[in-house]
MDTraj code that builds the backbone (N, CA, C; nanometers):
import mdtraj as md
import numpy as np

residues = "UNK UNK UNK UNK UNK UNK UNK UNK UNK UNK UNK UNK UNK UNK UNK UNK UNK UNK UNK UNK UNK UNK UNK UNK UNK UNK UNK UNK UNK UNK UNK UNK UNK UNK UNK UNK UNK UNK UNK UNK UNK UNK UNK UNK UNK UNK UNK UNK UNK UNK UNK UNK UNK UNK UNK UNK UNK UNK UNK UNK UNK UNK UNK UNK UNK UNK UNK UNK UNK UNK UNK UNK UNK UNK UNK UNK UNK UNK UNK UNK UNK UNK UNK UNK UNK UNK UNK UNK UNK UNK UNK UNK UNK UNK UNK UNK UNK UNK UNK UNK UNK UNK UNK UNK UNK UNK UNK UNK UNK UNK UNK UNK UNK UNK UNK UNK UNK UNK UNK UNK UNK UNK UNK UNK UNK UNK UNK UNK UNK UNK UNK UNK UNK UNK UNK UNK UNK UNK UNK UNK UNK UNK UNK UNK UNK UNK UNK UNK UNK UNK UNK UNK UNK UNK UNK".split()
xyz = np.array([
    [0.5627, 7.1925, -18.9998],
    [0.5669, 7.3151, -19.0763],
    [0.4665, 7.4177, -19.0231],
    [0.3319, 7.3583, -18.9876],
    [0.2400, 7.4837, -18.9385],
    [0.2888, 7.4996, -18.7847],
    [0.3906, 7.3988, -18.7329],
    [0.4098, 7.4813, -18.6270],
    [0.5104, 7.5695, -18.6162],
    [0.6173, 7.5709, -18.6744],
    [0.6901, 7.6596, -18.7056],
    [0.6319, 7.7843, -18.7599],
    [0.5870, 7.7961, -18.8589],
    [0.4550, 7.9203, -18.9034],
    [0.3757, 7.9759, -18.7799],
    [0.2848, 7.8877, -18.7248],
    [0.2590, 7.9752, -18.6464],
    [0.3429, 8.0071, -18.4885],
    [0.4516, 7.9677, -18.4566],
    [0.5491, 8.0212, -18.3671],
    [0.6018, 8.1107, -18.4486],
    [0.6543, 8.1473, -18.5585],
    [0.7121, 8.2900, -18.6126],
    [0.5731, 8.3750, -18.5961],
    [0.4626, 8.3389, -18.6803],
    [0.3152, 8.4567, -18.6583],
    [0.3188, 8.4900, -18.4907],
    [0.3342, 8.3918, -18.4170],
    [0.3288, 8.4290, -18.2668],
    [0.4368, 8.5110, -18.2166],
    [0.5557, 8.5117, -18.2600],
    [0.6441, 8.5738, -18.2469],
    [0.6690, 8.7385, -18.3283],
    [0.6325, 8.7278, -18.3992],
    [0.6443, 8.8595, -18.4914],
    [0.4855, 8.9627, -18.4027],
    [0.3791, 8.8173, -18.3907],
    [0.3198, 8.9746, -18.3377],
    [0.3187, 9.0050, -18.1844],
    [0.4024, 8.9042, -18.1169],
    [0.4667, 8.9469, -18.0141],
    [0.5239, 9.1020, -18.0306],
    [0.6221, 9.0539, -18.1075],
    [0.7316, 9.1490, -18.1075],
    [0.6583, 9.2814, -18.1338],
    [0.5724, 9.2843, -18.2210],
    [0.4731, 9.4621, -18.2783],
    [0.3987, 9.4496, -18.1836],
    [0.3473, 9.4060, -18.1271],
    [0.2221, 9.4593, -17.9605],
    [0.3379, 9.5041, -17.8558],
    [0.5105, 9.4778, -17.8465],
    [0.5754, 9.5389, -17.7407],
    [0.6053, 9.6756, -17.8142],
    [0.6383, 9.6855, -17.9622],
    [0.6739, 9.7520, -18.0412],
    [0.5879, 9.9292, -18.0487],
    [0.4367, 9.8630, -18.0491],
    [0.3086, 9.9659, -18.0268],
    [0.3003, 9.9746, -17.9120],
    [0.3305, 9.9083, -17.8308],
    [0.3711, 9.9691, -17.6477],
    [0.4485, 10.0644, -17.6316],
    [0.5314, 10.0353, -17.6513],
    [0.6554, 10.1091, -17.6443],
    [0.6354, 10.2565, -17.7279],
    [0.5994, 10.2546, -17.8462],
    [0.5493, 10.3493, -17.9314],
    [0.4370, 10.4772, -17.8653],
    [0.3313, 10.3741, -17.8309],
    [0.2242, 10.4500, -17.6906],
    [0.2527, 10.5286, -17.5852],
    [0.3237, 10.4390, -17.5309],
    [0.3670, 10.4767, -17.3867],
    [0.4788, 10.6146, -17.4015],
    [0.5526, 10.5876, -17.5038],
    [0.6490, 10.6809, -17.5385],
    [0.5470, 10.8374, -17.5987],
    [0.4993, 10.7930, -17.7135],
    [0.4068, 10.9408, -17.7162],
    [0.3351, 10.9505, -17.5909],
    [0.2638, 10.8938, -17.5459],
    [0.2241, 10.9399, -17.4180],
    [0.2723, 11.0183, -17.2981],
    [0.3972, 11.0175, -17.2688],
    [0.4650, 11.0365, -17.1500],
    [0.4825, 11.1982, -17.2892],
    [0.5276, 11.2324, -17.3869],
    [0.5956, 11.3262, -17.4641],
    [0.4650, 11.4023, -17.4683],
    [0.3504, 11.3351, -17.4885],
    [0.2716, 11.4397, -17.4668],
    [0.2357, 11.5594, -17.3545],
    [0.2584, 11.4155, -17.2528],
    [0.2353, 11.4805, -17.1067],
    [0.3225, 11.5700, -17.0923],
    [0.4416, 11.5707, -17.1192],
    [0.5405, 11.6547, -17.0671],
    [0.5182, 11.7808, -17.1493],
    [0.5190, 11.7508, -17.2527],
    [0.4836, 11.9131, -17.3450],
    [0.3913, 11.9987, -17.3013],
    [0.2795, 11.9297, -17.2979],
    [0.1331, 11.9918, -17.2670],
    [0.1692, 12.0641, -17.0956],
    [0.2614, 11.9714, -17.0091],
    [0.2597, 12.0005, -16.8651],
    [0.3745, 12.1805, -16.8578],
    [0.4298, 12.1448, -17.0098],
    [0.5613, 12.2419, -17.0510],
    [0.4711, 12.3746, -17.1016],
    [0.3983, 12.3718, -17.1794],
    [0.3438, 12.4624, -17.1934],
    [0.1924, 12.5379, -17.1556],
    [0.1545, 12.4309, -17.0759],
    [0.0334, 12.4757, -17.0054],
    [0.0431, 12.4997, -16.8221],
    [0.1335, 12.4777, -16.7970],
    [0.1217, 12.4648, -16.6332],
    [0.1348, 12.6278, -16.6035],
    [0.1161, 12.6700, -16.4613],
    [0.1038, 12.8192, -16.3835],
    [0.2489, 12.8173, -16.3687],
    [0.2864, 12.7449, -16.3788],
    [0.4979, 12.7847, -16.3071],
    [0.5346, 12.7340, -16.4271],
    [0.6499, 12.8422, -16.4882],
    [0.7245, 12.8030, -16.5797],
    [0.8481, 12.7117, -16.5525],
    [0.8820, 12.6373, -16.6517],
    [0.9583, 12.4952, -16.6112],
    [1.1187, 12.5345, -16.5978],
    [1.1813, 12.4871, -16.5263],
    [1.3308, 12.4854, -16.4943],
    [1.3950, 12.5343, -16.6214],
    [1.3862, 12.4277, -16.7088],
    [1.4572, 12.4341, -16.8283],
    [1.4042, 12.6091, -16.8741],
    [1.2863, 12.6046, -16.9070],
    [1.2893, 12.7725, -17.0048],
    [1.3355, 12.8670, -16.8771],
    [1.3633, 12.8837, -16.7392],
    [1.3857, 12.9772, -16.6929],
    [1.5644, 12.9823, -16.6901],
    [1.6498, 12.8272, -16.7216],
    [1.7798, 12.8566, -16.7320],
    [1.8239, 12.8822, -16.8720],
    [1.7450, 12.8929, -16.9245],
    [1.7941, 12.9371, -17.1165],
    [1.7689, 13.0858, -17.0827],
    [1.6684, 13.1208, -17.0041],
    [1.6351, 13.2583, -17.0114],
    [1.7392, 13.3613, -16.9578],
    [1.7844, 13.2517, -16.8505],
    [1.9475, 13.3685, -16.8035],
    [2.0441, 13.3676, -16.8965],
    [2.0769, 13.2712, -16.9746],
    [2.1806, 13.2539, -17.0968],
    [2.1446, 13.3310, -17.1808],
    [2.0729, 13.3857, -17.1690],
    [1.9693, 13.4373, -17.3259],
    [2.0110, 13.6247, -17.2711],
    [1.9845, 13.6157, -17.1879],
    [1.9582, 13.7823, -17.1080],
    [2.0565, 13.7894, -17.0424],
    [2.0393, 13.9181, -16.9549],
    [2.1116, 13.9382, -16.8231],
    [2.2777, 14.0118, -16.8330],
    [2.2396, 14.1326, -16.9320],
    [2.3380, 14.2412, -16.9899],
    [2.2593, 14.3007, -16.9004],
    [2.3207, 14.4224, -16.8854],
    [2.3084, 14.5355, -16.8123],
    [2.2206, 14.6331, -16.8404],
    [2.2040, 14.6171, -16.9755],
    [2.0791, 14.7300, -17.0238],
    [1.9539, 14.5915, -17.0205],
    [1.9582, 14.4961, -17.0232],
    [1.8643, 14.4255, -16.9829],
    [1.8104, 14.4274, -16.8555],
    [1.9239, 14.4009, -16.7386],
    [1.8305, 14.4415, -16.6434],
    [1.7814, 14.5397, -16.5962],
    [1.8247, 14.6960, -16.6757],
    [1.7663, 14.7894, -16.6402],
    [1.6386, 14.8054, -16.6522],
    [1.6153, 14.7380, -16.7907],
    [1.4455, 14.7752, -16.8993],
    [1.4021, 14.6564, -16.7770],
    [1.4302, 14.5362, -16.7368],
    [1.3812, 14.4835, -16.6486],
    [1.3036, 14.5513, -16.5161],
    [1.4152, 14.6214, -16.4559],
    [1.3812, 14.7223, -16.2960],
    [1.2828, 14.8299, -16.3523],
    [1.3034, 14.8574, -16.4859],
    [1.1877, 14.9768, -16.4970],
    [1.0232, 14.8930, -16.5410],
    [1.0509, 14.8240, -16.6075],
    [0.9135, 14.7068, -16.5896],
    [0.8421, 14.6467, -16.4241],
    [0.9720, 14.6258, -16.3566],
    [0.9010, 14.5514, -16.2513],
    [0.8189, 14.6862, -16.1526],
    [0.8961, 14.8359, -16.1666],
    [0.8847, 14.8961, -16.1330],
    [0.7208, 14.9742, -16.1692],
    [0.6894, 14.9843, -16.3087],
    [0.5598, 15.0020, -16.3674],
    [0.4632, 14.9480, -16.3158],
    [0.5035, 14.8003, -16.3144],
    [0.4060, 14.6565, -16.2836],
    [0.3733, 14.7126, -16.0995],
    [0.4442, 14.7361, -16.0228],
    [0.4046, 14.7598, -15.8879],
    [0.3202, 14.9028, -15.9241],
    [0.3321, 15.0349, -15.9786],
    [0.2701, 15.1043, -15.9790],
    [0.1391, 15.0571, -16.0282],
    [0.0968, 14.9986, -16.1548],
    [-0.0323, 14.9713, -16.1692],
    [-0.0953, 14.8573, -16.0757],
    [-0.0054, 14.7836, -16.0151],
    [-0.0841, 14.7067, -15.8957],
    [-0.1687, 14.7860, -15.7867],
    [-0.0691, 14.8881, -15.7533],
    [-0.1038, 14.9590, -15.6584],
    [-0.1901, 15.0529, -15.6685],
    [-0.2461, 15.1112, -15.8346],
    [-0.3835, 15.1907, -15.8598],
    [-0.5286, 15.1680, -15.8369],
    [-0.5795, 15.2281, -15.7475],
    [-0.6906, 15.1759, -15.6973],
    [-0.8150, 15.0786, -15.8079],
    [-0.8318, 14.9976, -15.8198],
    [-0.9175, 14.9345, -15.8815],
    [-1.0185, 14.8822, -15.8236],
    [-1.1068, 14.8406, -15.9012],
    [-1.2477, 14.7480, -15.8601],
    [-1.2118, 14.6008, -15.9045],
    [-1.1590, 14.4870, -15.8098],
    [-1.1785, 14.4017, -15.8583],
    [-1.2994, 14.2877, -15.8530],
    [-1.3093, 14.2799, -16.0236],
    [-1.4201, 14.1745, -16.0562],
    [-1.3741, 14.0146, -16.0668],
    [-1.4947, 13.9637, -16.0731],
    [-1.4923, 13.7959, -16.0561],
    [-1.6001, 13.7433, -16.1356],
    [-1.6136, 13.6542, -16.2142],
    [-1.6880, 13.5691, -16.2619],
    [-1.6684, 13.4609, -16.2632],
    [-1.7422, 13.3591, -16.2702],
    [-1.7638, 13.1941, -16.2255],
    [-1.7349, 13.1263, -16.3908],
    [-1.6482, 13.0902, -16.4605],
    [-1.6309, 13.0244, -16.5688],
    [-1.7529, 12.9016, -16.5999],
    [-1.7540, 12.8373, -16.7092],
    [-1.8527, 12.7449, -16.7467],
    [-1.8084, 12.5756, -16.6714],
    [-1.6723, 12.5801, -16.6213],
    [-1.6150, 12.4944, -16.5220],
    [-1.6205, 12.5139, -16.4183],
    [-1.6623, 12.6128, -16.3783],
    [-1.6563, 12.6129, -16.2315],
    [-1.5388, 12.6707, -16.1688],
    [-1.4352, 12.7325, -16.2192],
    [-1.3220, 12.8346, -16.2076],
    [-1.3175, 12.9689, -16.2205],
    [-1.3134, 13.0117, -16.0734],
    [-1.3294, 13.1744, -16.0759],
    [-1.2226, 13.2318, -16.1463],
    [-1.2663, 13.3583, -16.2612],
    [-1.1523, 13.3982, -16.3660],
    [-1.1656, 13.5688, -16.3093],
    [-1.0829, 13.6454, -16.2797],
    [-1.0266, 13.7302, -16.2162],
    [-1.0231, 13.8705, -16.2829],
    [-1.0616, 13.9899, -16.2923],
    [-1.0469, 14.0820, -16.4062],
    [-1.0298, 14.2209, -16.2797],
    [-0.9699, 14.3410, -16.3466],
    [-0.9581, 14.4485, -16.2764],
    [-0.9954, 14.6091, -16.3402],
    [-1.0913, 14.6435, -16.2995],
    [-1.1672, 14.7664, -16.3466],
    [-1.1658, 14.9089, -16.3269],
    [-1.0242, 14.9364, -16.4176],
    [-1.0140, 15.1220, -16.3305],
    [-1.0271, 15.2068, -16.4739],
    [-1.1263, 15.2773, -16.3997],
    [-1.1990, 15.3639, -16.5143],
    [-1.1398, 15.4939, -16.5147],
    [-1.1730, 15.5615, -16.5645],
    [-1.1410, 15.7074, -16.5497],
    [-1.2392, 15.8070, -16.5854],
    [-1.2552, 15.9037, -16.5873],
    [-1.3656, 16.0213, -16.5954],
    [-1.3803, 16.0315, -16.7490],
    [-1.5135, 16.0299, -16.7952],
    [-1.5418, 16.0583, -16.9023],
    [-1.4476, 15.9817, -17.0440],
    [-1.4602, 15.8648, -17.0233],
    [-1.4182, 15.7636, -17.1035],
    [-1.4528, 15.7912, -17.2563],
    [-1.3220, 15.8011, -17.3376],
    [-1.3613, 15.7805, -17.4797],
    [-1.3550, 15.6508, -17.5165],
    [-1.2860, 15.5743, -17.4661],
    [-1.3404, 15.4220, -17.5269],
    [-1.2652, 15.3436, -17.3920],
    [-1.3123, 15.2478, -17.4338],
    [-1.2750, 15.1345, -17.3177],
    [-1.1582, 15.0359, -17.3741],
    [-1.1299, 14.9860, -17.3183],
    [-0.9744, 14.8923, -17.3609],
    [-1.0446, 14.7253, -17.2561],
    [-1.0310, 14.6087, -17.3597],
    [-1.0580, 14.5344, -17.2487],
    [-0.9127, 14.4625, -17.2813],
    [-0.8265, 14.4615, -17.1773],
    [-0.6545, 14.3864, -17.2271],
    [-0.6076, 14.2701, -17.1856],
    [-0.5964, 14.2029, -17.2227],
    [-0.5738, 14.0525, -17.1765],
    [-0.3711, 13.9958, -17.1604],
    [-0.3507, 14.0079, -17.1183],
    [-0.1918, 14.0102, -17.1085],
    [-0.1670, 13.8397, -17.2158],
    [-0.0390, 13.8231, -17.2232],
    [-0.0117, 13.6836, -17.2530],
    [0.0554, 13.5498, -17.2061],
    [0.0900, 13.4691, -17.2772],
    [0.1512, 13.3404, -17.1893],
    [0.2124, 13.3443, -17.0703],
    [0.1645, 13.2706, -16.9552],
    [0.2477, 13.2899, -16.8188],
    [0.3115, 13.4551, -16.8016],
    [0.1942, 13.5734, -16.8280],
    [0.2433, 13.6754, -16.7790],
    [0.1240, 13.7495, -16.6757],
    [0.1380, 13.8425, -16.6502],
    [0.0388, 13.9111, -16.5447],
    [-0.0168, 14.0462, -16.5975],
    [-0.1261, 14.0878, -16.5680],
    [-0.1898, 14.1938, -16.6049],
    [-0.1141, 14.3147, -16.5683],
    [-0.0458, 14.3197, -16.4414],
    [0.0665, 14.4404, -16.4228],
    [0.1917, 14.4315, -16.4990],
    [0.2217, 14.2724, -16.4779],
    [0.3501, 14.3038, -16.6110],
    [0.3504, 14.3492, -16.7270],
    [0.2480, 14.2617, -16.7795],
    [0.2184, 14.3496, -16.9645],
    [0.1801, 14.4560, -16.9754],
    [0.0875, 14.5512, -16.8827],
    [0.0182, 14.6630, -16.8941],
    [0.0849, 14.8055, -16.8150],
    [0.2237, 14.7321, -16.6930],
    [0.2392, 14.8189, -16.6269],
    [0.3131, 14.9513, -16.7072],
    [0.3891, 14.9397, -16.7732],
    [0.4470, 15.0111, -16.8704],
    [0.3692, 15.1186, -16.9792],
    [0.2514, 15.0863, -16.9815],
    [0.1204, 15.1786, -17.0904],
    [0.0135, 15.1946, -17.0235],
    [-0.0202, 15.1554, -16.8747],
    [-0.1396, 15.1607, -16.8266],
    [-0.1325, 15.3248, -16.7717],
    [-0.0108, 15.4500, -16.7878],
    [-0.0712, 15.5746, -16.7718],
    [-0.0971, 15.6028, -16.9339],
    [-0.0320, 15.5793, -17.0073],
    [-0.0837, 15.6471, -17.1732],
    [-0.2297, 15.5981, -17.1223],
    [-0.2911, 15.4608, -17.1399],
    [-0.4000, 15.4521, -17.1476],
    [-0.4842, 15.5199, -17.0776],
    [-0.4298, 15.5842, -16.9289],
    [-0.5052, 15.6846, -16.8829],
    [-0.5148, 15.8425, -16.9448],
    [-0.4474, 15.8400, -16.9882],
    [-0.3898, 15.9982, -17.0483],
    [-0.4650, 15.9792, -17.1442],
    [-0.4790, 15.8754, -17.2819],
    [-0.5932, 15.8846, -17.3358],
    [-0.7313, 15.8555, -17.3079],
    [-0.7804, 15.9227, -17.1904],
    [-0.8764, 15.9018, -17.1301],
    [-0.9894, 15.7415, -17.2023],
    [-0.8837, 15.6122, -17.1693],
    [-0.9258, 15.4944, -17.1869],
    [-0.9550, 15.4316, -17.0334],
    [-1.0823, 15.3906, -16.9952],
    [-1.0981, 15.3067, -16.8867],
    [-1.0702, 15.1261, -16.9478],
    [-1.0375, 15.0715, -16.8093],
    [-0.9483, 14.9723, -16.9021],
    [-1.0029, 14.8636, -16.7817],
    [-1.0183, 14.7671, -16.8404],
    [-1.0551, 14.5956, -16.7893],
    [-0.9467, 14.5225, -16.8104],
    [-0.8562, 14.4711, -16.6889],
    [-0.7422, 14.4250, -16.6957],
    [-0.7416, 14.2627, -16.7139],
    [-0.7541, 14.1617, -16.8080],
    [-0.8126, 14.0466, -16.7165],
    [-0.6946, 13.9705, -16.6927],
    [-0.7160, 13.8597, -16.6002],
    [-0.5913, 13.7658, -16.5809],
    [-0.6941, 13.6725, -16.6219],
    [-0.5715, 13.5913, -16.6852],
    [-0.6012, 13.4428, -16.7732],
    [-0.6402, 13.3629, -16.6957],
    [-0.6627, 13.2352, -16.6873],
    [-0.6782, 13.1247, -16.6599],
    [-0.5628, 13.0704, -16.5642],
    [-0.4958, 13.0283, -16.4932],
    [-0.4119, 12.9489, -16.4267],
    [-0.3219, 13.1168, -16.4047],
    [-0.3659, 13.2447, -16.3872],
    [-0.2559, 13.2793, -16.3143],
    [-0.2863, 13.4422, -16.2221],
    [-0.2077, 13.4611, -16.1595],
    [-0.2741, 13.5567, -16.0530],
    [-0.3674, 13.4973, -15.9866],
    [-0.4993, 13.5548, -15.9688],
    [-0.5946, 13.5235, -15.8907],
    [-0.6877, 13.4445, -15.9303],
    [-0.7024, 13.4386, -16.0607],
    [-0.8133, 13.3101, -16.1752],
    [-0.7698, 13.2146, -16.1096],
    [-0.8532, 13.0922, -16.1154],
    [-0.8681, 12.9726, -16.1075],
    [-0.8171, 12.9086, -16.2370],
    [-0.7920, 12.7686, -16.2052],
    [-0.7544, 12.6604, -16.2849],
    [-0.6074, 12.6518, -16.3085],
    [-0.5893, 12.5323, -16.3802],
    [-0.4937, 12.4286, -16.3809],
    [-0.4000, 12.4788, -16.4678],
    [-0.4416, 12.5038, -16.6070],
    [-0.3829, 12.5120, -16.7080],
    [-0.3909, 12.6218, -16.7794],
    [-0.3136, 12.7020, -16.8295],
    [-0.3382, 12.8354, -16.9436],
    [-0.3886, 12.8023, -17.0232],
    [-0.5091, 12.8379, -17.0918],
    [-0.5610, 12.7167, -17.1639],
    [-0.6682, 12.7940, -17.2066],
    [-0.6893, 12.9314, -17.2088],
    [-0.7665, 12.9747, -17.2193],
    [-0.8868, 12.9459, -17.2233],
    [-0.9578, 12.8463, -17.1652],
    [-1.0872, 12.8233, -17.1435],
    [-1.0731, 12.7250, -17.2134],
    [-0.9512, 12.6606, -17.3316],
    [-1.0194, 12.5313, -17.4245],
    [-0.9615, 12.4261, -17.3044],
    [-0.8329, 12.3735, -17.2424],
    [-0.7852, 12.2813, -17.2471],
    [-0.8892, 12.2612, -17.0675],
])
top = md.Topology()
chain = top.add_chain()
for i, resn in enumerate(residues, 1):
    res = top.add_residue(resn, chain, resSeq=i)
    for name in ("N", "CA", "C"):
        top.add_atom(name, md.element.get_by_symbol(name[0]), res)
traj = md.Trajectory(xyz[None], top)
């Protein structure tokens, strides 16, 4: 009788140590992939083929050509570019075009997997016209910054 008892106890917690393996290993790999999904410098296969399903009318790609078109003009405005050394050891990238007699300063940070000319190219003459000098920065993992992950300095 106790050997039967303890071959089922041996067996049952067989079975939950493959059970919490399996469980582990499985969040594990789901983590990785998410975190690799939403933190990496290149956006992943999958969100760039939803993105053509999603878009890609005709007045879409126009507002597109006039964006990409902005984005090269403010690339191409003479700037000062700055650099600072992060608390890791990852140079983070910023761009400094001022203008004469500044009423206030703008410091603009673009967003997820985008670029300081993309988000800004489109308002970076208003912001001149309202005589705003403006600090462009690029994030973490893109353009010219250093590091791995968008992650704004936490991950």
């Amino acid at each position: 009788m106790k050997d039967i008892k303890l071959s089922t106890i041996s067996k049952a917690a067989g079975a939950a140590a493959g059970v919490i393996t399996i469980a582990s290993v499985s969040a594990w790999i789901s983590t990785k992939y998410l975190l690799r999904m939403a933190l990496d410098r290149e956006e992943p296969v999958l969100l760039k083929a939803a993105e053509k399903r999603i878009s890609g009318t005709e007045q879409d790609n126009g507002f597109i050509r006039v964006m990409q078109e902005s984005a090269k003009h403010l690339e191409e405005k003479p700037n000062e570019t700055i650099s600072i050394m992060s608390y890791d050891g990852e140079q983070l990238v910023g761009h400094w075009i001022p203008v004469n007699r500044a009423k206030r300063v703008i410091i603009a940070v673009h967003g997820w997997r985008g670029s300081w000319t993309q988000t800004f190219g489109m308002v970076a003459d208003s912001f001149e016209q309202n005589d705003c000098s403006v600090l462009y920065i690029e994030q973490r993992a893109t353009n010219q910054s250093g590091g791995k992950y968008i992650g704004f300095g936490l991950v």
